[in-house]
C-alpha positions in Angstrom: 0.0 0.0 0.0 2.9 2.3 0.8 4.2 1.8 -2.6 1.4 2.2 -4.4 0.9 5.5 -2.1 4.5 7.0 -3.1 4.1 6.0 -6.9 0.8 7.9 -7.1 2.4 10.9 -5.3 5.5 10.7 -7.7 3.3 10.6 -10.7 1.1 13.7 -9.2 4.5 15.4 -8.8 5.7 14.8 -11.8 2.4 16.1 -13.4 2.0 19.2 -11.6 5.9 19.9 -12.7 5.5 19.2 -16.2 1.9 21.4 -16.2 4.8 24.4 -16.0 6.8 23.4 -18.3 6.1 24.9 -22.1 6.2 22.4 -25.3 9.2 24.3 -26.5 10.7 23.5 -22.8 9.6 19.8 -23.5 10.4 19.2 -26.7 13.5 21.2 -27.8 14.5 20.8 -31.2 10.9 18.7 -32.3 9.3 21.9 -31.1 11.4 24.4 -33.5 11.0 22.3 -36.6 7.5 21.6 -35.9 6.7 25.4 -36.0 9.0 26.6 -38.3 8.1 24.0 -40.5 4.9 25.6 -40.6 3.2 22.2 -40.2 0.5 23.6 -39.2 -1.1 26.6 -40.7 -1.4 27.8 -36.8 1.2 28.0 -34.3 -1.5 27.6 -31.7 -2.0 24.1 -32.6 1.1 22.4 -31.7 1.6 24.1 -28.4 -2.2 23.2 -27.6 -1.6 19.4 -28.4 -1.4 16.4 -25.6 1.2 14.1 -26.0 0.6 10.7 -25.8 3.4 9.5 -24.1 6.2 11.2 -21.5 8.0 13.6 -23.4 11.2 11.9 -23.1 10.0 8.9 -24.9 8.2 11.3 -27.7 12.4 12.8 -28.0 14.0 9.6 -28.1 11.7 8.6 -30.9 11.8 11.4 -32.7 16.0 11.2 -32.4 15.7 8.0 -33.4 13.7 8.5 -36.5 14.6 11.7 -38.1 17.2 10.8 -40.1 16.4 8.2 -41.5 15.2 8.0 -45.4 11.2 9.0 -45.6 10.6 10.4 -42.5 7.4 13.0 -41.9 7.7 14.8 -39.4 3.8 15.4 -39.9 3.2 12.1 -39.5 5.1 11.4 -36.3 3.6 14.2 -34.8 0.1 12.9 -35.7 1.3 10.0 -34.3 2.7 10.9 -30.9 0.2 13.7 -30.1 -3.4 14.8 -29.8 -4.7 17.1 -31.6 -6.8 20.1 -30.2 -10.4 20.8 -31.6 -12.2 23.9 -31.5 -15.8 24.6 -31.4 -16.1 25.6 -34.8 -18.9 22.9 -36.3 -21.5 24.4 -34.5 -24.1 25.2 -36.2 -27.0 27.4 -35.1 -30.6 27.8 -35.8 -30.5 31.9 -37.4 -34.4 32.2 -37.3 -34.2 31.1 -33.4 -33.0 34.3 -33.1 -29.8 35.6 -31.3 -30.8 35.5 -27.9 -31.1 31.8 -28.6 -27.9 31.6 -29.8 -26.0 32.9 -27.1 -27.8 31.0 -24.8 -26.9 28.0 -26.6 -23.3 29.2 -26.7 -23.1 29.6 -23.0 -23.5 25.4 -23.2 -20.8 25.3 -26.3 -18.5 27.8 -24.6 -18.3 25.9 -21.3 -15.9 23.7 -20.1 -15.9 21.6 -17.6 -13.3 21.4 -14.5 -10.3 20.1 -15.6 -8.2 17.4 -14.8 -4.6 17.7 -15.1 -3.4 15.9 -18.1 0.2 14.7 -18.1 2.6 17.0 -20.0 -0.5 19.0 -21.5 0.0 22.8 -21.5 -3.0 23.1 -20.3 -3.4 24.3 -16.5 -6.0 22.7 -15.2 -8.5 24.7 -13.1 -11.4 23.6 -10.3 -14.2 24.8 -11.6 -16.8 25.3 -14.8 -16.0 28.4 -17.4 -16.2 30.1 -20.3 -13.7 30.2 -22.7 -13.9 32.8 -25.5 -14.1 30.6 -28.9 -12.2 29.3 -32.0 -8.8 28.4 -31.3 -8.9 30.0 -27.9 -9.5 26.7 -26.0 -8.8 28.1 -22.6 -9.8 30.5 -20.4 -8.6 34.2 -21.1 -8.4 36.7 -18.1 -9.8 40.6 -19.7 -12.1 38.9 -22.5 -13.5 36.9 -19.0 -15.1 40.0 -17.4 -17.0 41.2 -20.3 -18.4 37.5 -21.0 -19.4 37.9 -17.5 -21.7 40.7 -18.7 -23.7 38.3 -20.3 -23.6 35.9 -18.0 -25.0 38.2 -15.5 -28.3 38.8 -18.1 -28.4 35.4 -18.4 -29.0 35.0 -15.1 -25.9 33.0 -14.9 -24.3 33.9 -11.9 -23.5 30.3 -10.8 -21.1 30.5 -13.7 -19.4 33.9 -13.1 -19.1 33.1 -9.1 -17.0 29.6 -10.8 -15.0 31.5 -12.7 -13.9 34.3 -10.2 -13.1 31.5 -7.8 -10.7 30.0 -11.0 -9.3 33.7 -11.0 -8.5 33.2 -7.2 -7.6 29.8 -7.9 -4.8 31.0 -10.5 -3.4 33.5 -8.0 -3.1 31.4 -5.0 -1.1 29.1 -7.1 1.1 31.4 -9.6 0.9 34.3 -7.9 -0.9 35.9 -10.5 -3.6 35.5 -13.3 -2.4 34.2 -16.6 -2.8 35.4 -19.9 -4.9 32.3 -20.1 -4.4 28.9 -18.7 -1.6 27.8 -20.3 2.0 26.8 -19.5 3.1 29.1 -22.3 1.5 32.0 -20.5 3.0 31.8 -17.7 5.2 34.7 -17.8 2.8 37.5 -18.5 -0.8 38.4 -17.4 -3.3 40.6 -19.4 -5.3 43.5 -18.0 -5.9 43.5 -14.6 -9.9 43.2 -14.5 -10.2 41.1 -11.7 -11.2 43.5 -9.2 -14.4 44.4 -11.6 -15.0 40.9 -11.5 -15.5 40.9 -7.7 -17.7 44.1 -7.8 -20.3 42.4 -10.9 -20.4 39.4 -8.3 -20.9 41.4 -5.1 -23.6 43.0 -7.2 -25.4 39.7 -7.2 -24.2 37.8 -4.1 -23.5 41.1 -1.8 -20.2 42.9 -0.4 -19.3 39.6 1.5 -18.2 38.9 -1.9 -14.9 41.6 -1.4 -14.3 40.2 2.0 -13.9 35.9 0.7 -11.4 37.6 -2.4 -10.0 40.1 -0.4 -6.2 37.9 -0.3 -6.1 37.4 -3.8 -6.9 40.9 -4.7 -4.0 42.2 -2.7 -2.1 39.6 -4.3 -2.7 41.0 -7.8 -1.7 43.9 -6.2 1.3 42.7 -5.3 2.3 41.1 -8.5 1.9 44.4 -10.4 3.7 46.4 -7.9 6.7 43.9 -7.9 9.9 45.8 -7.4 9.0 49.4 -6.8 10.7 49.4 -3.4 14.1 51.7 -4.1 13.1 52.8 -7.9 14.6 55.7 -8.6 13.1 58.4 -11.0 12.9 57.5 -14.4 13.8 53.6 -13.7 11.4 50.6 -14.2 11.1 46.8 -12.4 8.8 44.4 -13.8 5.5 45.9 -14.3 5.8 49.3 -12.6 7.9 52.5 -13.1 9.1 55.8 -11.0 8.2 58.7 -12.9 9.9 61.7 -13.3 8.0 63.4 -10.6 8.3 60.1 -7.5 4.9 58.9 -9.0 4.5 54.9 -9.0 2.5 54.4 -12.3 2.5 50.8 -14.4 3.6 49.5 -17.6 3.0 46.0 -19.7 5.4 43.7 -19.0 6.5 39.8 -20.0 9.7 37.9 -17.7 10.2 36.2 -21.1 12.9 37.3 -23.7 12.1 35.0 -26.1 9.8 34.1 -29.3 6.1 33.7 -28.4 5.7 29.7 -28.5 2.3 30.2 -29.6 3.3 32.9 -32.3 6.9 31.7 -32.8 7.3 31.9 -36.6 5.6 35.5 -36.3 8.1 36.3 -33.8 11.3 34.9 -35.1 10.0 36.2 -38.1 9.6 39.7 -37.6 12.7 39.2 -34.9 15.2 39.2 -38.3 13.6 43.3 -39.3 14.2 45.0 -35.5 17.1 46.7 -34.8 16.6 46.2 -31.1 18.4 43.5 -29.6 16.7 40.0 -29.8 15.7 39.9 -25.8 14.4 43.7 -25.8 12.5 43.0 -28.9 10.7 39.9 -27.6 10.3 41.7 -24.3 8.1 44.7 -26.3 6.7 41.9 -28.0 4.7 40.0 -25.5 4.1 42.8 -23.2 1.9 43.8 -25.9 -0.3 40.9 -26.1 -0.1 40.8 -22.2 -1.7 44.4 -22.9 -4.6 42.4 -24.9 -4.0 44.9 -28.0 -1.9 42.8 -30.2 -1.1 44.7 -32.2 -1.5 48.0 -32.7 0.1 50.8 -33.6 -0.3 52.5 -30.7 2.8 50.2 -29.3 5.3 50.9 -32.6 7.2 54.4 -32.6 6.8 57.0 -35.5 7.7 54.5 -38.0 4.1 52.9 -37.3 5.9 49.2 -38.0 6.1 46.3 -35.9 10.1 46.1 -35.9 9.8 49.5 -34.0 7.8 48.0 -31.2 8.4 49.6 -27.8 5.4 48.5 -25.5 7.6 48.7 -22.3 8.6 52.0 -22.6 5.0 53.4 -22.2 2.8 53.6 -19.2 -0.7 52.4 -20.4 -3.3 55.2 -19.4 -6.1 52.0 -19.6 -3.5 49.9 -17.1 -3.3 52.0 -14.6 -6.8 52.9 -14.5 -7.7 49.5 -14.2 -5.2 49.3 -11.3 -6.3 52.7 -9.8 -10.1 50.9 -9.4 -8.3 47.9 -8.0 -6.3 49.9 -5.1 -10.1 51.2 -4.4 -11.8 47.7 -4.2 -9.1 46.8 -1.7 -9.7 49.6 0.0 -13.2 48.9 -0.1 -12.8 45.4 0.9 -10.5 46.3 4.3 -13.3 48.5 5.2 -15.8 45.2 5.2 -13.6 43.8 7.9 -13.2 47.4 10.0 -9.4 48.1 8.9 -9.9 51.9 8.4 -5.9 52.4 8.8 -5.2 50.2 5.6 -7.9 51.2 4.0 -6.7 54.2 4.3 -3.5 53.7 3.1 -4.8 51.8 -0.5 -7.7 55.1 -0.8 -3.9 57.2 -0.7 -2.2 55.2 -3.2 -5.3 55.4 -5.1 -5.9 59.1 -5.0 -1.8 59.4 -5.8 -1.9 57.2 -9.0 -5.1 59.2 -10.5 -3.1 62.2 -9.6 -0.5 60.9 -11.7 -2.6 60.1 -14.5 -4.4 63.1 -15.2 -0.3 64.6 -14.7 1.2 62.2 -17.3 -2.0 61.1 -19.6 -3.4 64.2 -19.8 -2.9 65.8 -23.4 -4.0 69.6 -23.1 -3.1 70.4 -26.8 -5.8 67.8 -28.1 -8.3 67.2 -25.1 -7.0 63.4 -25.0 -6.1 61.1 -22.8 -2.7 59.1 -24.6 0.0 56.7 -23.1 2.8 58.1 -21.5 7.0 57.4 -23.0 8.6 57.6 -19.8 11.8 57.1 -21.6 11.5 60.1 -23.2 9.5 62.1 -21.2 6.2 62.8 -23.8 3.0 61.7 -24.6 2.0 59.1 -27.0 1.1 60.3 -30.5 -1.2 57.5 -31.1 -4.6 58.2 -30.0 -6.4 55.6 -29.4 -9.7 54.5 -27.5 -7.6 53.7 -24.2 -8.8 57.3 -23.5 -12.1 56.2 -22.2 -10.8 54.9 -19.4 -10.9 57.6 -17.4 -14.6 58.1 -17.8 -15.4 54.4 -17.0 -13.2 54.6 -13.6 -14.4 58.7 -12.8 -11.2 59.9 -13.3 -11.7 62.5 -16.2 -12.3 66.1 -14.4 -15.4 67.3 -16.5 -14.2 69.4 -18.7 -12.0 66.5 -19.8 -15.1 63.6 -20.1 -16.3 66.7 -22.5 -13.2 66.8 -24.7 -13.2 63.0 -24.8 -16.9 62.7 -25.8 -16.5 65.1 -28.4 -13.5 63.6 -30.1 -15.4 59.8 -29.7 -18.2 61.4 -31.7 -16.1 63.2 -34.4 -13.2 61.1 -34.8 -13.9 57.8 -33.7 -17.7 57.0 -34.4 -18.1 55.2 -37.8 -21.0 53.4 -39.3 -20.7 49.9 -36.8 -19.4 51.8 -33.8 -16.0 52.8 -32.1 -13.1 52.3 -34.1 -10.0 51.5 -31.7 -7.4 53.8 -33.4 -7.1 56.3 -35.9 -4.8 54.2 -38.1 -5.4 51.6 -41.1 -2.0 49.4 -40.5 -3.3 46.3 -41.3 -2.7 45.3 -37.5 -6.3 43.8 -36.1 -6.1 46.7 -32.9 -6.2 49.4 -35.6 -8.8 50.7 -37.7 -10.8 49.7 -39.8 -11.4 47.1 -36.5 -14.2 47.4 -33.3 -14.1 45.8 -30.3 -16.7 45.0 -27.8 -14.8 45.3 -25.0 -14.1 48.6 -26.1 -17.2 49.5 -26.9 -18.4 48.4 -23.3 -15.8 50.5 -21.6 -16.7 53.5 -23.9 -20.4 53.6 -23.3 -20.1 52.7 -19.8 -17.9 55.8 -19.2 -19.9 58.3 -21.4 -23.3 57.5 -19.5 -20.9 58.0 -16.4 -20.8 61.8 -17.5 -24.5 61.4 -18.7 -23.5 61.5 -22.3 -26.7 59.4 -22.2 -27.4 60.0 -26.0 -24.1 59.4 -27.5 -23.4 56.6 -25.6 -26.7 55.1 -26.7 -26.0 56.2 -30.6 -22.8 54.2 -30.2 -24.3 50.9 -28.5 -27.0 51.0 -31.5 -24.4 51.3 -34.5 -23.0 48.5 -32.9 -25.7 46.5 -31.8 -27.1 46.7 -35.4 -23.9 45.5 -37.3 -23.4 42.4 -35.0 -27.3 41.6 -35.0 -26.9 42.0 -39.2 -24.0 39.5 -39.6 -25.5 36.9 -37.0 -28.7 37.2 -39.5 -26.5 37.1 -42.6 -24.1 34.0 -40.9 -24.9 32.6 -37.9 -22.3 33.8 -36.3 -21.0 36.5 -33.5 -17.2 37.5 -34.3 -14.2 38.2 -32.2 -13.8 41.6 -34.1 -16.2 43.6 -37.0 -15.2 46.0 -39.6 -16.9 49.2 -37.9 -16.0 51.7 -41.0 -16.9 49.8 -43.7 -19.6 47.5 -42.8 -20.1 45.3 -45.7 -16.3 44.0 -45.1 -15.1 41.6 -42.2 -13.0 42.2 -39.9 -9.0 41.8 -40.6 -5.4 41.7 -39.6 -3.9 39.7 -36.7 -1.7 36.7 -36.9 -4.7 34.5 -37.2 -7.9 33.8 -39.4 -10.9 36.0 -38.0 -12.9 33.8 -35.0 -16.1 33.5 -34.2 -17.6 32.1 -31.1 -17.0 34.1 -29.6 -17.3 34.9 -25.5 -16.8 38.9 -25.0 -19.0 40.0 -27.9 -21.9 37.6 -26.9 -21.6 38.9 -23.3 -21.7 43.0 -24.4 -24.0 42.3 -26.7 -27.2 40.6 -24.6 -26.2 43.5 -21.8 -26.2 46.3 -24.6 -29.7 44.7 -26.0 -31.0 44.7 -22.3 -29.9 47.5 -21.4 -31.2 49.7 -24.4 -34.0 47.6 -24.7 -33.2 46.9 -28.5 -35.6 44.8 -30.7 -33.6 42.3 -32.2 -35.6 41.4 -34.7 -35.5 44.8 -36.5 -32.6 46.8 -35.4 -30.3 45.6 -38.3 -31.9 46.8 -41.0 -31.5 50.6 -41.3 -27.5 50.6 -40.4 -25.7 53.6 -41.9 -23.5 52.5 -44.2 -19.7 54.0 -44.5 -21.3 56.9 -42.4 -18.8 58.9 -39.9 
């Protein structure tokens, strides 16, 4: 019995260890020729498949066979691996209408908790959740919150309460949330929206909520401040940076110098144009898909190209807005269990960081709020749909919620909605491309400031163009063409997906929340109009 006892503890040791270890860090060698071989059209796939035997047998084989005459590497991949599957043969019923749908897709988009799998890059969590669509086959942490927004008008809060708990789960055990749940994500996170997840449960299950995820809020915390103690001016650690001025703000930030393994012939590929060093490069790289905006021009320098990226060198007026409300929920949630002195203290470093934002964010010359270079001391140039941050979080002074509302309206507001920069670059974060999640945030923040009726004008443009393409395809999309309506979406390092979690979830609480008709608000949408 012993032995039995210690085998099964040395295989559950030897699982949990190889759940953190990435397929490049398991398969050197078969994992660069796979991907660079392009065998399969998407990076994604390999790094997503199970092995069927202990990695060190799968690399003996595979040293054993390569050489010789005839051999595929296709084939012994097949052979010695699972493949993933998506979601992607569902079919829906179109005349069920779109409510329907997503309620069906709640089913389709749920996975149940996981076990851990033997060398699988997959981490497995405890509970039920959502994950977004596609070839996204795990759980991502931003898109999360705004899939929760439907979940909530679904009346699914069973499901949101499971996935918070996941959230906590994640940062008990890493110390942070993941990009998603993945051993390949291990070294970055995505924006911090945790905190918002708390307050739309305490909304449903009360403010006890704050108290039961008060530890792992302060651990995010944590995590993102990581290193400020003894940062001098104009130096960075990790994720967070000393202004010029003293001021703790926060940046985008991956521990890993090297090639996406989940992008890794766009990376190595686009590696051979920078003239940055290889490790900065990669740095700049995947801090920008930890920001969730990959790509966009709004991380490149004048040059507008991706060689030029240099995500770590700006502080992200959207990040530490997001952090800003999460030093408030602390606060919030030490006040539940009557400690008024650190309460205190997190209301202080809130009050300090908006301070520092409206200081550094703040662009006088064209009533915008734009990322900050703290290497050179200036404000972005790239203005970009970050600015309505400050509305959603109360930050924006008045006169600045009415700048920002006026230059949503006249430079941002096309036929299908919010356009997330001002640039056609062919990257998917740029024009001609909306978001939900940006849409969300936008409207959110301009009813904040009781810009009741352009925030309503917006959620309609929008509302219409997704309810039109469901009715013309069956399908709700990761991203729409917002300027020219009759296209699709484009750009990104991956084919356009459909599913797909965060535009399901804005859209039932946009349609509730404005009361739409869904069976006739998609046929008078302005085409091509500004």
């Amino acid at each position: 019995m012993r032995r039995l006892f210690l085998l099964a503890f040395l295989f559950f040791t030897i699982s949990v260890k190889a759940q953190t270890l990435t397929p490049r860090q398991q398969f050197p060698g078969l994992f660069e020729a796979v991907q660079l071989g392009r065998i399969f059209p998407d990076n994604k796939t390999f790094v997503d498949a199970v092995p069927k035997q202990d990695p060190a047998m799968i690399m003996k084989a595979y040293q054993d066979e390569k050489d010789k005459p005839g051999f595929d590497i296709k084939t012994f991949v097949l052979a010695h691996f699972d493949m993933p599957v998506s979601h992607s043969s569902f079919q829906t019923d179109i005349e069920a209408g779109i409510r329907k749908h997503i309620d069906t897709l709640w089913h389709v988009l749920q996975r149940r908790p996981d076990e851990a799998k033997p060398f699988s890059s997959s981490l497995a969590l405890p509970n039920p959740y959502i994950v977004p669509g596609g070839r996204f086959r795990e759980i991502y942490y931003w898109d999360s919150y705004f899939t929760m927004l439907g979940l909530q008008e679904s009346h699914q809060v069973k499901v949101i309460h499971n996935m918070v708990e996941n959230f906590a789960y994640l940062i008990d055990k890493y110390g942070f949330i993941p990009n998603g749940n993945r051993a390949y994500y291990l070294t970055r996170s995505q924006p911090p929206f945790f905190a918002m997840m708390v307050n739309l449960l305490a909304k449903n299950e009360g403010e006890k909520v704050l108290i039961h995820f008060r530890p792992q809020l302060i651990k995010e915390y944590e995590y993102w401040m990581q290193g400020w103690e003894g940062l001098a001016a104009n130096q960075a650690s990790h994720r967070v940076v000393r202004m010029t001025g003293g001021e703790l703000l926060n940046r985008y930030w991956d521990e890993s110098d090297q090639p996406r393994e989940e992008s890794f012939v766009q990376d190595v590929t686009a590696g051979k144009e920078t003239q940055q060093p290889l490790p900065q490069f990669y740095h700049n790289v995947r801090a920008a898909a930890a920001s969730g905006w990959d790509f966009s021009t709004r991380w490149f320098d004048a040059s507008g190209k991706l060689p030029a990226i240099q995500t770590t060198n700006l502080i992200p007026v959207d990040l530490n807005c997001l952090l800003y409300n999460l030093e408030l929920t602390i606060a919030r949630s030490l006040n539940q269990i009557y400690n008024g002195k650190l309460a205190k203290l997190y209301r202080e470093r809130a009050a300090r960081r908006k301070a520092a934002i409206l200081k550094y964010c703040w662009n006088q010359k064209t009533g915008w709020f734009d990322d900050y270079n703290w290497q050179l001391n200036q404000l972005s140039t790239i203005p970009t749909l970050a600015a309505e941050f400050p509305l959603e979080f109360k930050i924006a002074t008045d006169e600045q919620a009415r700048l920002v509302a006026e230059g949503l309206k006249n430079n941002f507001l096309k036929a299908g909605g919010l356009v997330t920069t001002l640039n056609f670059s062919g990257q998917q974060w740029d024009a001609p491309n909306g978001w939900a999640p940006l849409q969300y945030m936008a409207i959110d923040g301009l009813e904040n400031y009781h810009y009741n009726a352009l925030a309503k004008e917006i959620a309609t443009r929008w509302l219409r163009l997704n309810i039109r393409v469901f009715k013309q395809t069956g399908k709700l999309l990761e991203k729409y063409n917002v300027v020219d309506t009759k296209l699709t979406a484009g750009g990104g390092e991956y084919p356009l997906q459909d599913g797909f979690g965060w535009t399901n979830g804005v859209l039932l609480h946009l349609i509730n929340r404005y009361h739409i008709d869904t069976e006739h608000e998609s046929k008078d949408l302005p085409e091509n109009q500004n």
